[in-house]
C-alpha positions in Angstrom: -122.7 132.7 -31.6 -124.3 133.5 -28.5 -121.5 132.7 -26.3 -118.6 133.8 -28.0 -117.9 136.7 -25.7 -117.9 134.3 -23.0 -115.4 131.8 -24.7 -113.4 134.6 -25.3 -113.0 135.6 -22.0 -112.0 132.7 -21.0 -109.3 132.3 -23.8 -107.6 135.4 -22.6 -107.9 134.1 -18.7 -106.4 131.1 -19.0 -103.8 132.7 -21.2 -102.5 135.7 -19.6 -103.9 135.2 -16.0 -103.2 137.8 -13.7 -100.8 139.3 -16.1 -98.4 138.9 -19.1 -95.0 139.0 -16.9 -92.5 138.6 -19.6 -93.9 141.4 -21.8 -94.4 143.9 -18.6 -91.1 143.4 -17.7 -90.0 143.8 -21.4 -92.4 146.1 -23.1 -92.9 149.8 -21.8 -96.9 150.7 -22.3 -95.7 153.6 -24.3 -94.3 151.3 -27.2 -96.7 150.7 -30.0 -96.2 148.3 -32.7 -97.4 147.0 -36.3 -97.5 143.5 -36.9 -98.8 141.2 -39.8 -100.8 137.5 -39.4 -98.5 135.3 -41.9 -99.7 131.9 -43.8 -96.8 130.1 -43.2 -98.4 127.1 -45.7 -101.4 127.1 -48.8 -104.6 126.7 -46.8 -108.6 127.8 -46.1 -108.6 130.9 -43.9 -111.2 130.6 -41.0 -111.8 132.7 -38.0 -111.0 136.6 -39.0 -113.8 137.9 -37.3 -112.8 135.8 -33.9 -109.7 137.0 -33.9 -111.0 141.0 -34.7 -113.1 140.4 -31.6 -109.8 138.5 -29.3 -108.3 142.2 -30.0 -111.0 144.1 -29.4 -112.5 142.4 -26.3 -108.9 143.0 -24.8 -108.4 146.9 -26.0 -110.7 148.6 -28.3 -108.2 150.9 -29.3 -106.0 148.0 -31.7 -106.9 148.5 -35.1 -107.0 145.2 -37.2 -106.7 145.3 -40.9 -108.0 141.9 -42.4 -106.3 141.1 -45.8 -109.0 138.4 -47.0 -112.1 136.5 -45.8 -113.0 133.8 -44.1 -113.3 130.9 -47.2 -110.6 132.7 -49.1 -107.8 130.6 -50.9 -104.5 132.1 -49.4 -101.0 131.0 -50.1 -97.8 130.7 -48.1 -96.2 133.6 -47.4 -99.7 135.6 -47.5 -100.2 138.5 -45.3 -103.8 137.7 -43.8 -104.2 140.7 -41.4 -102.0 143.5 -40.4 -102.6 144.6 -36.6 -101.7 148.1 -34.7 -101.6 149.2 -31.6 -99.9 149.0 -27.9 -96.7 146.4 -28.6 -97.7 144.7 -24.9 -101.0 144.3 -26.0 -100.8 142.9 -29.0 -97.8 140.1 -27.9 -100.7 139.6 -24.9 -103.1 139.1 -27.2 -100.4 136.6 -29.7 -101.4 133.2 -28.6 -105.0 133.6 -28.1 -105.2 135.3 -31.9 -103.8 132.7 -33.3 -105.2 129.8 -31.2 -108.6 130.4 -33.2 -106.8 131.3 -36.2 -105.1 127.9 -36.6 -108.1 125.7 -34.8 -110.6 127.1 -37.0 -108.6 127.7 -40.6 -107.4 123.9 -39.9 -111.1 122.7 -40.2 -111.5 124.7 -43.1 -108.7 123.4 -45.1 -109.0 120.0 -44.1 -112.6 119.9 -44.9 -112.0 121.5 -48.6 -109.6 118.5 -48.7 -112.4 116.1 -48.8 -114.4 118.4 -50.6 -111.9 118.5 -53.6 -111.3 114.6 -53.6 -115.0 113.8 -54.5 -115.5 116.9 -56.7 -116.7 115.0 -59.4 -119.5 113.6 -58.1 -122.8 115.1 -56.4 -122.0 114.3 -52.9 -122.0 116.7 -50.3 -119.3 116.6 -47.3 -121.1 117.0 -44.1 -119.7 117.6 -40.8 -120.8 116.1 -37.2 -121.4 116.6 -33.2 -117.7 115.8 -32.7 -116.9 118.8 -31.6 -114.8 120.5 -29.4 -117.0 121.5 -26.6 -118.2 125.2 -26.2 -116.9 125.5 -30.1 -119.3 124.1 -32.3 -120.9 127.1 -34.1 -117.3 128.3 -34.6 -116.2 124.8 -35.8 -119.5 124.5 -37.7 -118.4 128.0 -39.8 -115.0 126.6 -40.4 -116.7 123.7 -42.2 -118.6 126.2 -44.6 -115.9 128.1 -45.2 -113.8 124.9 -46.6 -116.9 124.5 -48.4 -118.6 121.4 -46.5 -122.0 121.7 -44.7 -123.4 121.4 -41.4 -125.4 118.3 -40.4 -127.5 118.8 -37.1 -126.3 122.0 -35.1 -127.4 119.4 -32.3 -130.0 117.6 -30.8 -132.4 119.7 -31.2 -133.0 120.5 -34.8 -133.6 117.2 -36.8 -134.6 113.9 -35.7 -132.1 111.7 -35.8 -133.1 107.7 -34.7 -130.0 106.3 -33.3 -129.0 102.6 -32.3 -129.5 103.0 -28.9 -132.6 104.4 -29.5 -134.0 101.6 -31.5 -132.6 99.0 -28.9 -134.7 101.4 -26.2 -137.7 101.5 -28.4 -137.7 98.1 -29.5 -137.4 98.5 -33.4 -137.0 101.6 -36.2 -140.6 100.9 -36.5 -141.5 101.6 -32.9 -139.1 104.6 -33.0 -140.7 106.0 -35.4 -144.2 105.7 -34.2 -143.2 107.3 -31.0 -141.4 110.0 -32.3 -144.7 110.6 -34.5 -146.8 111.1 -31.7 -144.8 114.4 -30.9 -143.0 115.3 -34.3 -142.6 118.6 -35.3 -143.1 118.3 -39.7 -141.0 121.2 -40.0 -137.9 118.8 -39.1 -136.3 116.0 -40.8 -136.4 112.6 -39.8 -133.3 110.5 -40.4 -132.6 106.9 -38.8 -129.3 105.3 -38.5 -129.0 102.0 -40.4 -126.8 99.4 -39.7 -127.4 96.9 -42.2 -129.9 96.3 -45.7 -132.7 94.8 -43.4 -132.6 98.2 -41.4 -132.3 100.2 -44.5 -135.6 98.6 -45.5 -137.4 99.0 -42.8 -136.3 102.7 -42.7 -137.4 103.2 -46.1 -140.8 101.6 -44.9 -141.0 104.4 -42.5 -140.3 107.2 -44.8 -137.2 108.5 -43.5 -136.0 111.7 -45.2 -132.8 110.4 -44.9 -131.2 107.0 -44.0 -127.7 106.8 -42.4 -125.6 103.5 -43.9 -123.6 103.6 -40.8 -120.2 101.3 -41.1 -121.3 99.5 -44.1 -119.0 98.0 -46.6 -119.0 99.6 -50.5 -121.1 96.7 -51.4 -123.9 97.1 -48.9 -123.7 100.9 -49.8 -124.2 100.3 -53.4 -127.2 97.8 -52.4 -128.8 100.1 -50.6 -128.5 102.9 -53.0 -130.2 100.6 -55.6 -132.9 99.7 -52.7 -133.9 102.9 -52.1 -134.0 104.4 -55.6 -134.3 107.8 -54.6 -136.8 107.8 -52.6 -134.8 108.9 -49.4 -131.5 110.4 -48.8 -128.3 108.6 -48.5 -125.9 109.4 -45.9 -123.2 107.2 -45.6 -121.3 107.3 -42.1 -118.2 106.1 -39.7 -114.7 106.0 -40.8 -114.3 107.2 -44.0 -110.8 108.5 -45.4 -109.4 110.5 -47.8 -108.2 107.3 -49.0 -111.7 106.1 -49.0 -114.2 108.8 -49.5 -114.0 108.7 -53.6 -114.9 105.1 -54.0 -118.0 105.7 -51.5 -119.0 109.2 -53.3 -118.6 107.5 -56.5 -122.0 104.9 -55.4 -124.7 107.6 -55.7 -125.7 108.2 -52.2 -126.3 111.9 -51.5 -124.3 112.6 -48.4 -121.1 111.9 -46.4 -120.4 112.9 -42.8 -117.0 112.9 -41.5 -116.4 113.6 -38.0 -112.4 113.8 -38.9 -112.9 117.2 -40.1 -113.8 119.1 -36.7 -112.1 116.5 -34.2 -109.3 115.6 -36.0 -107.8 118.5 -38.4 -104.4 119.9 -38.1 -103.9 123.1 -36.9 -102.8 125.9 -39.8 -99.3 126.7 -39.4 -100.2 130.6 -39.0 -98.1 133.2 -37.1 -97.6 136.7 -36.3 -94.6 138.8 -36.6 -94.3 142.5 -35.2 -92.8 144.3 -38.3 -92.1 147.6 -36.7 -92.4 149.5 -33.6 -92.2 153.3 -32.9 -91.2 154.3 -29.4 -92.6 158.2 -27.9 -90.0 160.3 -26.9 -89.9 164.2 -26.7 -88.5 163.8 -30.3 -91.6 162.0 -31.7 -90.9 158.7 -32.7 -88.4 156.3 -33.6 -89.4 153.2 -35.7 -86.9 150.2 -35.8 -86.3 146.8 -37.1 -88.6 143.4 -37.4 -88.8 141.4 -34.3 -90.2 137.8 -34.3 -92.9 136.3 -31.9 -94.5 133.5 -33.1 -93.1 131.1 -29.9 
């Protein structure tokens, strides 16, 4: 992700500002603590190597001990990483950690969730360009790891005929023709469809895929027996977990949810210092648990 360094940065900026003034005032620079990243609930972990790099960009010198990998199955209660180093640093460091580690494990788990309700069939769960802005490679990952798969990265990598470009261009079939005067082969071509006639007039111009966006289960299952294979389905626009089985179950090829990056719940994921050492002439003193997941 080319700009990861960047959104990092800023994460920690916005955070901590000019400084962290309740842990200066509390924490001497000489205190140095271990603390472990808990699951606090059964989900998709997402985002390990983000929050490595959170540590790292702030002081090189924290050691971070990942106890799975992104995609992994983890339960409540599970120890995902274990994290040394300065005590001011790492509470500085808390929120910023764990804002990527809940954002991204959210999508993940939320995505398998969809991914496990049509396991039966041969659909795929796709994801979309509803993402949060500046986050999409990230977001995109998170998908993979909850074992969906990436549509479009974004404009640039597949055509993909629109409404308003129809209504611009005068018809799918003057779309088409216009986008054929510049295509690039390598790339697919896929055109949104917004009823049967449109389907067939996609299919006319040999879209790889063919979007059924907003159509009813009946005009789904229509369209799947129009097109016999001989594009891709992707069926489109407010589908539910409620929902999604009864669509899957048609034999189209694809669904894309744009729920699953704009609308998944944060993990519940949090940190807890489990023991700090203190350097005195004596060496070092190690004490208690202390909680900071507020």
């Amino acid at each position: 992700m080319n700009n990861l360094n960047e959104l990092i940065q800023l994460a920690l900026d916005e955070d901590i500002g000019q400084n962290d003034i309740t842990t200066e005032a509390i924490v001497g620079p000489n205190i140095k603590a271990v603390a472990n990243i808990i699951s606090k609930q059964d989900l998709i972990i997402a985002g390990l190597d983000v929050a490595e790099k959170v540590l790292y960009t702030y002081n090189p010198e924290i050691d971070w001990q990942p106890k799975c990998i992104d995609g992994d199955e983890c339960e409540q209660g599970d120890i995902l990483a274990v994290i040394t180093g300065p005590a001011k640093d790492i509470l500085s460091t808390e929120r910023t950690v764990l804002n990527f580690l809940q954002h991204l494990s959210g999508i993940a788990t939320f995505t398998n969730l969809f991914v496990k309700t049509v396991e039966t069939t041969n659909v795929k769960i796709l994801d979309t360009r509803k993402t949060t802005p500046g986050m999409r490679t990230l977001e995109k990952h998170a998908v993979m790891m909850g074992d969906g798969a990436n549509h479009r990265m974004g404009l640039f990598d597949r055509y993909l005929i629109k409404e308003n470009h129809i209504a611009i261009a005068g018809s799918i079939t003057k779309a088409v023709e216009l986008i054929n005067q510049k295509r690039n082969k390598n790339l697919l071509l896929e055109i949104e469809t917004e009823n049967l006639d449109d389907v067939k007039e996609a299919l006319t111009c040999k879209a790889d895929i063919i979007m059924l966006d907003n159509m009813s289960l009946k005009d789904v299952k229509e369209a799947v027996s129009m097109v016999k294979g001989k594009a891709k389905l992707e069926v489109s626009g407010n589908i539910t977990l409620e929902s999604i089985l009864r669509y899957a179950s048609t034999g189209i090829d694809y669904i894309s949810v744009g729920a699953i990056t704009h609308s998944a719940p944060a993990a519940d994921i949090h940190m807890l210092i489990e023991s700090y050492s203190s350097s005195t002439m004596n060496g070092h003193i190690w004490s208690g648990i202390l909680r900071t997941d507020a």
